[in-house]
Backbone as XML, in Angstrom:
<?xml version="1.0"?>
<chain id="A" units="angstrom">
  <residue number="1" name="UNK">
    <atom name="N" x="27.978" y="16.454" z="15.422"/>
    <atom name="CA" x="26.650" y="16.109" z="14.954"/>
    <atom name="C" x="26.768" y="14.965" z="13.946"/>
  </residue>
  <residue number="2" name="UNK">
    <atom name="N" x="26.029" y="13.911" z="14.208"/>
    <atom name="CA" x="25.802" y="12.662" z="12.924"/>
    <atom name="C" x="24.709" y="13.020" z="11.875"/>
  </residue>
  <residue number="3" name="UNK">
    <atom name="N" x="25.742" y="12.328" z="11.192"/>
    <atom name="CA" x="23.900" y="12.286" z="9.941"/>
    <atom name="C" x="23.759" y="11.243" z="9.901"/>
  </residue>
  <residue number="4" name="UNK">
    <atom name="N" x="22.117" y="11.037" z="10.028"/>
    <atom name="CA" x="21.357" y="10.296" z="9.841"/>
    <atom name="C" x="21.457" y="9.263" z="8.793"/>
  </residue>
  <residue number="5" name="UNK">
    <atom name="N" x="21.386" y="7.839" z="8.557"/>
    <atom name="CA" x="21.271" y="7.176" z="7.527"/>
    <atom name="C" x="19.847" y="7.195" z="6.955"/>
  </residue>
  <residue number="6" name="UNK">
    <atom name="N" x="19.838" y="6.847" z="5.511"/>
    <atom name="CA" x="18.823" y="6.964" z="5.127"/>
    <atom name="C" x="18.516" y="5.299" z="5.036"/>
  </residue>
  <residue number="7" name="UNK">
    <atom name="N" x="17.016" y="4.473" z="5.470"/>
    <atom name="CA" x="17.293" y="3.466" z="4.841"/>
    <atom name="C" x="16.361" y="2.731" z="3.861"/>
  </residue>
  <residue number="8" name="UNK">
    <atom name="N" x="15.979" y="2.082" z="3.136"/>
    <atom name="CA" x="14.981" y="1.802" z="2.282"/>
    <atom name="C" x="14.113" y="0.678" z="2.839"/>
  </residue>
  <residue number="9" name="UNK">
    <atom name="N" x="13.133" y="1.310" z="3.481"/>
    <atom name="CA" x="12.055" y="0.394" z="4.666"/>
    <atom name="C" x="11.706" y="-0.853" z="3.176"/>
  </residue>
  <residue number="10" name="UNK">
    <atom name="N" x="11.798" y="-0.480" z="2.164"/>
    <atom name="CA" x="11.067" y="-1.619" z="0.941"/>
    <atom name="C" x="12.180" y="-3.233" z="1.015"/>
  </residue>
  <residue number="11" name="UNK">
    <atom name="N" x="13.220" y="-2.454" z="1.265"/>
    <atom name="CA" x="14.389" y="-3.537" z="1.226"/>
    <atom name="C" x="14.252" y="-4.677" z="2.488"/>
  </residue>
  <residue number="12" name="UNK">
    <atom name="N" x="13.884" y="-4.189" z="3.479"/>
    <atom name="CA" x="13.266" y="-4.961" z="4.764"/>
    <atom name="C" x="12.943" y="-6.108" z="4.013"/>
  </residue>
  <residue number="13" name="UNK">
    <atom name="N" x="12.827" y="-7.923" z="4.901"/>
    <atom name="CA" x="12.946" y="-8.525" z="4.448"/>
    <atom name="C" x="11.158" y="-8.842" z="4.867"/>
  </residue>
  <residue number="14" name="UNK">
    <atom name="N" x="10.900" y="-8.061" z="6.461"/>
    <atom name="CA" x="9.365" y="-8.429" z="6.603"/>
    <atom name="C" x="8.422" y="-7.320" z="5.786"/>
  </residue>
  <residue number="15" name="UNK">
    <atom name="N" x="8.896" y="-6.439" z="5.156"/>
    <atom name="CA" x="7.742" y="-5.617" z="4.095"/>
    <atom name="C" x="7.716" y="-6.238" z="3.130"/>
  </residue>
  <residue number="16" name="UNK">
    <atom name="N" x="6.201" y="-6.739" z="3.123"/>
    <atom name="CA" x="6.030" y="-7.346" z="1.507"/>
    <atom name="C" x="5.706" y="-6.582" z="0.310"/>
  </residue>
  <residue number="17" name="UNK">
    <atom name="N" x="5.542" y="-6.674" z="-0.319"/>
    <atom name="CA" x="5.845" y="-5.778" z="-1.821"/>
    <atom name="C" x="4.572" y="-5.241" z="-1.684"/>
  </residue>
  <residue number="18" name="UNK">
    <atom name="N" x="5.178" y="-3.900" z="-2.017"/>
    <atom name="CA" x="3.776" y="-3.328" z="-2.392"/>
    <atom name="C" x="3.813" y="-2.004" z="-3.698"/>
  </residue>
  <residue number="19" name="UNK">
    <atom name="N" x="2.519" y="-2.100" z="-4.377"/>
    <atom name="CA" x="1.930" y="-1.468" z="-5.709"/>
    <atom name="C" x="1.293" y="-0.401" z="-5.890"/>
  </residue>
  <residue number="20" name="UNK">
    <atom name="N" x="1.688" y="0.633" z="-6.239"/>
    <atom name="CA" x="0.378" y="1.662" z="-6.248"/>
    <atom name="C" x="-0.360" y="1.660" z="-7.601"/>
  </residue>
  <residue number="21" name="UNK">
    <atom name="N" x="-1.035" y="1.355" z="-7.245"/>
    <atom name="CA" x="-2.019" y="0.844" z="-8.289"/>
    <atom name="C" x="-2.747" y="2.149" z="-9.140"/>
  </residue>
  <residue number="22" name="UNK">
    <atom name="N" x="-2.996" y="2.669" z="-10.117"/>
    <atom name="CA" x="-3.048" y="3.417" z="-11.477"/>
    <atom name="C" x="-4.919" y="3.868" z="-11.228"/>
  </residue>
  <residue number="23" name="UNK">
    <atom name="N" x="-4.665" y="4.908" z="-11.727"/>
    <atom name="CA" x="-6.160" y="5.392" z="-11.129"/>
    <atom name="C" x="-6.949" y="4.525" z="-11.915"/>
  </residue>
  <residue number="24" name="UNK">
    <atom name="N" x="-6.651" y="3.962" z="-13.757"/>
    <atom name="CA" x="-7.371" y="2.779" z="-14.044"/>
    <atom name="C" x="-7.577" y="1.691" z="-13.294"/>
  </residue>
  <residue number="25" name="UNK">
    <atom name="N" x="-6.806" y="1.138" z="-12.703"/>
    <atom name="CA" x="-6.302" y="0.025" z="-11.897"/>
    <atom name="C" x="-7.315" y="-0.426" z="-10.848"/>
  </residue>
  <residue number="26" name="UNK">
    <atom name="N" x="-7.505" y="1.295" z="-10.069"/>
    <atom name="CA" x="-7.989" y="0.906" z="-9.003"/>
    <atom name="C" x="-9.717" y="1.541" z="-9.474"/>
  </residue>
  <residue number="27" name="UNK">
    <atom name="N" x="-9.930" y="2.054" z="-10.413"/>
    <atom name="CA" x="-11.245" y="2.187" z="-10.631"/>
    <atom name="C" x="-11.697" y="0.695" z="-10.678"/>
  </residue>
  <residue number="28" name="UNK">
    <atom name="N" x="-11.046" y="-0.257" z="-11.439"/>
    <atom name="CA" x="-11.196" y="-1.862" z="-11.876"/>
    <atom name="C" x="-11.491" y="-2.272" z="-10.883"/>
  </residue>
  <residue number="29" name="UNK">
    <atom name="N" x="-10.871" y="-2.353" z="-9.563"/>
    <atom name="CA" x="-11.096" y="-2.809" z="-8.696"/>
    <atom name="C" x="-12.318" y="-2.450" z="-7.891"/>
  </residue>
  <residue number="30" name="UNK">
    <atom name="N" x="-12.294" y="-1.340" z="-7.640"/>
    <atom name="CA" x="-13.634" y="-0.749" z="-6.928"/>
    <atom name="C" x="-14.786" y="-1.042" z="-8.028"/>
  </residue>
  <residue number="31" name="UNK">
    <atom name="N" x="-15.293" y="-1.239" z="-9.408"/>
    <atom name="CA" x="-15.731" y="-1.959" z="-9.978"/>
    <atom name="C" x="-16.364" y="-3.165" z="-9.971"/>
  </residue>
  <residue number="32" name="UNK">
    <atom name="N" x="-15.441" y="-4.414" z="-9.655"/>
    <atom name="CA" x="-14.805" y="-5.502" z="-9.566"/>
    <atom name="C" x="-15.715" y="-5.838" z="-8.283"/>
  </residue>
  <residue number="33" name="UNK">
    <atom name="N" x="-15.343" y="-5.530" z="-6.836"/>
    <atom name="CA" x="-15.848" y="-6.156" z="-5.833"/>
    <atom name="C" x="-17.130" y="-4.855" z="-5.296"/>
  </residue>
  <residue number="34" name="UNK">
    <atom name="N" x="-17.257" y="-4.250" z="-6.571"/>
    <atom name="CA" x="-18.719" y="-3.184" z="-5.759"/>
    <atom name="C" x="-18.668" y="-2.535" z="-4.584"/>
  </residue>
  <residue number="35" name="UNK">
    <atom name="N" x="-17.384" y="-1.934" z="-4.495"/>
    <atom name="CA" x="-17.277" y="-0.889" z="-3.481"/>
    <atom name="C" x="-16.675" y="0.030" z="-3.382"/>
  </residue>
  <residue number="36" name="UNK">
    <atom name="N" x="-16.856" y="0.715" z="-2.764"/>
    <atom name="CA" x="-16.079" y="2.248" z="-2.740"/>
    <atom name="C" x="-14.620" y="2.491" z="-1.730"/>
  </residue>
  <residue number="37" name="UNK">
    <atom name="N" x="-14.181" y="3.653" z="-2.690"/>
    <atom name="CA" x="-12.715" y="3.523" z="-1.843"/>
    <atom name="C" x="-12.639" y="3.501" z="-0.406"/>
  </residue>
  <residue number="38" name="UNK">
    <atom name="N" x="-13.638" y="3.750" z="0.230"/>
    <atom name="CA" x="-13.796" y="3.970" z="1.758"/>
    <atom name="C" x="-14.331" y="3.300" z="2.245"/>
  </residue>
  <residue number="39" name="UNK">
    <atom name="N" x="-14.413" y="1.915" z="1.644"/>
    <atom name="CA" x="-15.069" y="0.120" z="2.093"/>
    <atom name="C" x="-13.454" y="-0.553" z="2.187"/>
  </residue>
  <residue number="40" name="UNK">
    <atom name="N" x="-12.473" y="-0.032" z="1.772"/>
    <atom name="CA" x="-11.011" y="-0.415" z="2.100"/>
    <atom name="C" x="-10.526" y="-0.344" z="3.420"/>
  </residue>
  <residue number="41" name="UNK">
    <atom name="N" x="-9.835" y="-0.886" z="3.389"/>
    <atom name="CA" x="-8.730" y="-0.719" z="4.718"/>
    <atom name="C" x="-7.975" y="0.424" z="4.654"/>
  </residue>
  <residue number="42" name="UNK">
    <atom name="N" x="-7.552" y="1.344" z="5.977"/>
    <atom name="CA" x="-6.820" y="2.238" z="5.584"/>
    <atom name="C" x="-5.162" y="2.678" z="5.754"/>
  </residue>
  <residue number="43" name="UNK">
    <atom name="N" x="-4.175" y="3.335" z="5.263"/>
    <atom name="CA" x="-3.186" y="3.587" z="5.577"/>
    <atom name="C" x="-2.761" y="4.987" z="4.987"/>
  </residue>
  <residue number="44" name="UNK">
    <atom name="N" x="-2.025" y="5.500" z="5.587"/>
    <atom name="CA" x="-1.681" y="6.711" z="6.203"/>
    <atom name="C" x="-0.565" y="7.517" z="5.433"/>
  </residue>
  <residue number="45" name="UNK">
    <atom name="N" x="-0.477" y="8.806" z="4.824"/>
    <atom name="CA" x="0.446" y="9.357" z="3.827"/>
    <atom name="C" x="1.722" y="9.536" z="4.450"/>
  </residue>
  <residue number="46" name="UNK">
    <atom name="N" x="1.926" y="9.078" z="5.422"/>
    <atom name="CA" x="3.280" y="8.831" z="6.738"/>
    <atom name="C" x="3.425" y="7.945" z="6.946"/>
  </residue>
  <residue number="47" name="UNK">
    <atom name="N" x="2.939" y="6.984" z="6.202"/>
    <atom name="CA" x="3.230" y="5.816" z="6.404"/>
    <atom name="C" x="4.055" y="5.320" z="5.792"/>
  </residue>
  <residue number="48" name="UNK">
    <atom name="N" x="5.740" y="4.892" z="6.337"/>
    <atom name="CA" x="7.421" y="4.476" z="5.685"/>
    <atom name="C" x="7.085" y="4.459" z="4.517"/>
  </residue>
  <residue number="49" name="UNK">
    <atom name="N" x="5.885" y="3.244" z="4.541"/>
    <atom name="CA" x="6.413" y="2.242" z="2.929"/>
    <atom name="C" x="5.273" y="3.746" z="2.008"/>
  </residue>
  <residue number="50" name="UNK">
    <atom name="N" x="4.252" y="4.064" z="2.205"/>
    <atom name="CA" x="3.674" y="5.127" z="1.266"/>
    <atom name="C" x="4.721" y="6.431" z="0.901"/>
  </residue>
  <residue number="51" name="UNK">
    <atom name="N" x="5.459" y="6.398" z="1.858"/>
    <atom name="CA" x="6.352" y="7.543" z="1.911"/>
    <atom name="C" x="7.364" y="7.435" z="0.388"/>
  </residue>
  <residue number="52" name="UNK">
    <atom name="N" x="7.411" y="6.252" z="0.589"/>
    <atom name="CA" x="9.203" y="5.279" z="-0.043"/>
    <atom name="C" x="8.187" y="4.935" z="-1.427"/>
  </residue>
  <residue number="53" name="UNK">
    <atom name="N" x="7.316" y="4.501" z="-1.208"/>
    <atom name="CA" x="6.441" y="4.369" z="-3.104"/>
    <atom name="C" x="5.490" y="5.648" z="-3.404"/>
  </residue>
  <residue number="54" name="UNK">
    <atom name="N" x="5.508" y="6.689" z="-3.194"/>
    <atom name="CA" x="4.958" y="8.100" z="-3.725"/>
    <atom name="C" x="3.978" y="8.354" z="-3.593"/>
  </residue>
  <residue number="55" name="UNK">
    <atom name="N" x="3.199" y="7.535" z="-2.649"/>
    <atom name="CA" x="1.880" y="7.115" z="-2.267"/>
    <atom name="C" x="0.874" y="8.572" z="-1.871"/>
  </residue>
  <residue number="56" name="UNK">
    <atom name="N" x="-0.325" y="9.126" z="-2.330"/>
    <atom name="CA" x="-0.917" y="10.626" z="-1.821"/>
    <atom name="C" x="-2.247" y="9.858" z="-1.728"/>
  </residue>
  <residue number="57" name="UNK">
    <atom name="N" x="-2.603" y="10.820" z="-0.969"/>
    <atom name="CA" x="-4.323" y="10.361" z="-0.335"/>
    <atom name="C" x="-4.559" y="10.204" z="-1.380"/>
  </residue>
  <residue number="58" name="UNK">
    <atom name="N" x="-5.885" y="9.219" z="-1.597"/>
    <atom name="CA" x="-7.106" y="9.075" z="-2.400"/>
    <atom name="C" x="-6.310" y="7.811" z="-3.499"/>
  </residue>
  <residue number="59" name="UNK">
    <atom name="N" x="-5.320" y="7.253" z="-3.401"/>
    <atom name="CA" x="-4.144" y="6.266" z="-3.674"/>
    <atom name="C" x="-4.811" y="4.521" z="-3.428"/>
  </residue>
  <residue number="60" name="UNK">
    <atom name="N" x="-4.533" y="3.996" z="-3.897"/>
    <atom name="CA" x="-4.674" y="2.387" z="-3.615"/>
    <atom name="C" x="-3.945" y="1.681" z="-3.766"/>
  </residue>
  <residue number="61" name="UNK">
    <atom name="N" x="-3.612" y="0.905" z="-2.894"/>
    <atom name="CA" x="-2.132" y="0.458" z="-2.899"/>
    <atom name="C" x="-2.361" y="-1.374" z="-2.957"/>
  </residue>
  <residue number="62" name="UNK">
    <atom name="N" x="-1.542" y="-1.922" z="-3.113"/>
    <atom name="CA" x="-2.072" y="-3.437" z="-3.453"/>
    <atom name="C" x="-0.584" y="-4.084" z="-3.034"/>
  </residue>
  <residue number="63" name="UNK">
    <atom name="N" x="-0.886" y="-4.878" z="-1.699"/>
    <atom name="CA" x="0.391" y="-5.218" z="-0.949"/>
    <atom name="C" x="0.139" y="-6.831" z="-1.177"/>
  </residue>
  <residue number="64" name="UNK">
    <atom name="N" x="1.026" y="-7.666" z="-1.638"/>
    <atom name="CA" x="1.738" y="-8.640" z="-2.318"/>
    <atom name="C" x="2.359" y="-9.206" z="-1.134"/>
  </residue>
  <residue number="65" name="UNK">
    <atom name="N" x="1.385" y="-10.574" z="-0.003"/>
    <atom name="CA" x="2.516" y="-11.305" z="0.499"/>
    <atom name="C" x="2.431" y="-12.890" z="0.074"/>
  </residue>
  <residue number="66" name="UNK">
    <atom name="N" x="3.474" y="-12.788" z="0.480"/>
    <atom name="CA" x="3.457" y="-14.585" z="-0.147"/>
    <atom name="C" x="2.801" y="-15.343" z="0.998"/>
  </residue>
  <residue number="67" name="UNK">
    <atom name="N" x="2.415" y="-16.584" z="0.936"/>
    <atom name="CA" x="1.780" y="-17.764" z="1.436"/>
    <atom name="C" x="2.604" y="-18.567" z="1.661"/>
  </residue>
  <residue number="68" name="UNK">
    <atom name="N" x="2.086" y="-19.390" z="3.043"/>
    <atom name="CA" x="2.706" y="-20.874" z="2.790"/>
    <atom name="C" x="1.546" y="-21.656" z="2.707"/>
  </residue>
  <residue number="69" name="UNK">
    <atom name="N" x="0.765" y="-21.809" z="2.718"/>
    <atom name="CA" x="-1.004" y="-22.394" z="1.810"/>
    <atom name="C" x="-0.717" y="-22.589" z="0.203"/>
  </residue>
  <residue number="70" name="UNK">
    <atom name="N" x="-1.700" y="-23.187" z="0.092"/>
    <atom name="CA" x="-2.086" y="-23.740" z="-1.627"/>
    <atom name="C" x="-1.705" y="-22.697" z="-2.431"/>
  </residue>
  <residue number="71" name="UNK">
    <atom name="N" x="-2.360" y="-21.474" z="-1.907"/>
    <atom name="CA" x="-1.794" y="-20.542" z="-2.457"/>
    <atom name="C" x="-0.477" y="-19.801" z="-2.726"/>
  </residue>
  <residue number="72" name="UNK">
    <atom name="N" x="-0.032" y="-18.754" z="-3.643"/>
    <atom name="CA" x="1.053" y="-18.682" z="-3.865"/>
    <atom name="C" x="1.574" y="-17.331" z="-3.060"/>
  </residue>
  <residue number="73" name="UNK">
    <atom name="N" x="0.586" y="-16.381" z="-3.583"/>
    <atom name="CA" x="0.674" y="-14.659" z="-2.854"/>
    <atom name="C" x="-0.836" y="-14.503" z="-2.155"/>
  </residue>
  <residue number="74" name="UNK">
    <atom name="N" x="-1.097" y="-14.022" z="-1.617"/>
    <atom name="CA" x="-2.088" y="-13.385" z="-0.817"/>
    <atom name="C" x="-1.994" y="-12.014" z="-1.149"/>
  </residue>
  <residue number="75" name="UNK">
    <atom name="N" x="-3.269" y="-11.319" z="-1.768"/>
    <atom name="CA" x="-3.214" y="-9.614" z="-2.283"/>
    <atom name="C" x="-4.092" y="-9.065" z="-1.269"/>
  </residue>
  <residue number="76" name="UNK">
    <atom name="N" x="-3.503" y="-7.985" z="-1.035"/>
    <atom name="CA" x="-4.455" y="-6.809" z="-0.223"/>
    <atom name="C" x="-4.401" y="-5.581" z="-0.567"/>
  </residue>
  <residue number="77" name="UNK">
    <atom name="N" x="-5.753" y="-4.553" z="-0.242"/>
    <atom name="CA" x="-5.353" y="-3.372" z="-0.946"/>
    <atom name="C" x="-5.698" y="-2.580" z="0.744"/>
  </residue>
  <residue number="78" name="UNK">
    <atom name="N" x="-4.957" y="-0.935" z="0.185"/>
    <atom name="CA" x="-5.262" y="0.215" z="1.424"/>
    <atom name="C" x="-5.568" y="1.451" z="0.883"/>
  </residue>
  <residue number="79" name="UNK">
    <atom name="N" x="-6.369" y="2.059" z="1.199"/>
    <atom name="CA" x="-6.820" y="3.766" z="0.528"/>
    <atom name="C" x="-5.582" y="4.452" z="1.560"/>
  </residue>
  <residue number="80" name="UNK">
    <atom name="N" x="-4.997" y="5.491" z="0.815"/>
    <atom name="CA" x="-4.150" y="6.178" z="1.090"/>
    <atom name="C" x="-4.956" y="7.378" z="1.830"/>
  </residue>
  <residue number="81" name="UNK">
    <atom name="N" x="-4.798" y="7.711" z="3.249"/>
    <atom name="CA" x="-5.579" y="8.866" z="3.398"/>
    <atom name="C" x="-4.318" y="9.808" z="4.425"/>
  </residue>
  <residue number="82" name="UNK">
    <atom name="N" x="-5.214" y="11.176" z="4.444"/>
    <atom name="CA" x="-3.911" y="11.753" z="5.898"/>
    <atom name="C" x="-4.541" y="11.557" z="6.930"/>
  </residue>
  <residue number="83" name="UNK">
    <atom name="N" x="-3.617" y="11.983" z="8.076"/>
    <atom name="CA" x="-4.030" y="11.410" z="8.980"/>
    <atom name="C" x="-4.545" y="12.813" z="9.895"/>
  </residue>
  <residue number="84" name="UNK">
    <atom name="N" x="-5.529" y="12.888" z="10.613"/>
    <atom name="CA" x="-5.967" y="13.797" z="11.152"/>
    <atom name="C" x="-5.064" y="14.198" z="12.430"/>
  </residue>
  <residue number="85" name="UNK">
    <atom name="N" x="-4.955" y="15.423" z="12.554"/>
    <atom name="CA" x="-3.870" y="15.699" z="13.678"/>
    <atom name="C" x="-4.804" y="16.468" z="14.540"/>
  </residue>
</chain>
């Protein structure tokens, strides 16, 4: 029998960084652009990278990719939800 490696999906060179953002954090935000956590995009408590940053439903996560535009990073956020089975 093998064992399994473990590997750190964050270390991947195509996952861009991502934040779980502080229940202050993300109140600011939902604040900020006048909407509610369920006007977000969503992602999933099985999901590698939520798995690998401690991520639990009701969570907001703020994923960090870089640009090749004027710009420098491009930010996005995701409500952490489960997934219905």
């Amino acid at each position: 029998m093998t064992k399994k490696k473990k590997i750190d999906v964050l270390l991947h060179k195509f996952v861009p960084q991502h934040i779980l953002l502080t229940k202050e954090e993300s109140q600011e935000l939902l604040n900020k652009y006048k909407i509610d956590v369920n006007d977000l995009p969503q992602m999933f408590e099985k999901d590698p990278v939520a798995i690998a940053i401690g991520a639990i439903e009701g969570d907001i996560v703020k994923i960090v990719r870089d640009s090749n535009t004027t710009v420098r990073t491009v930010d996005y956020f995701r409500y952490v939800k489960k997934e219905k089975v």
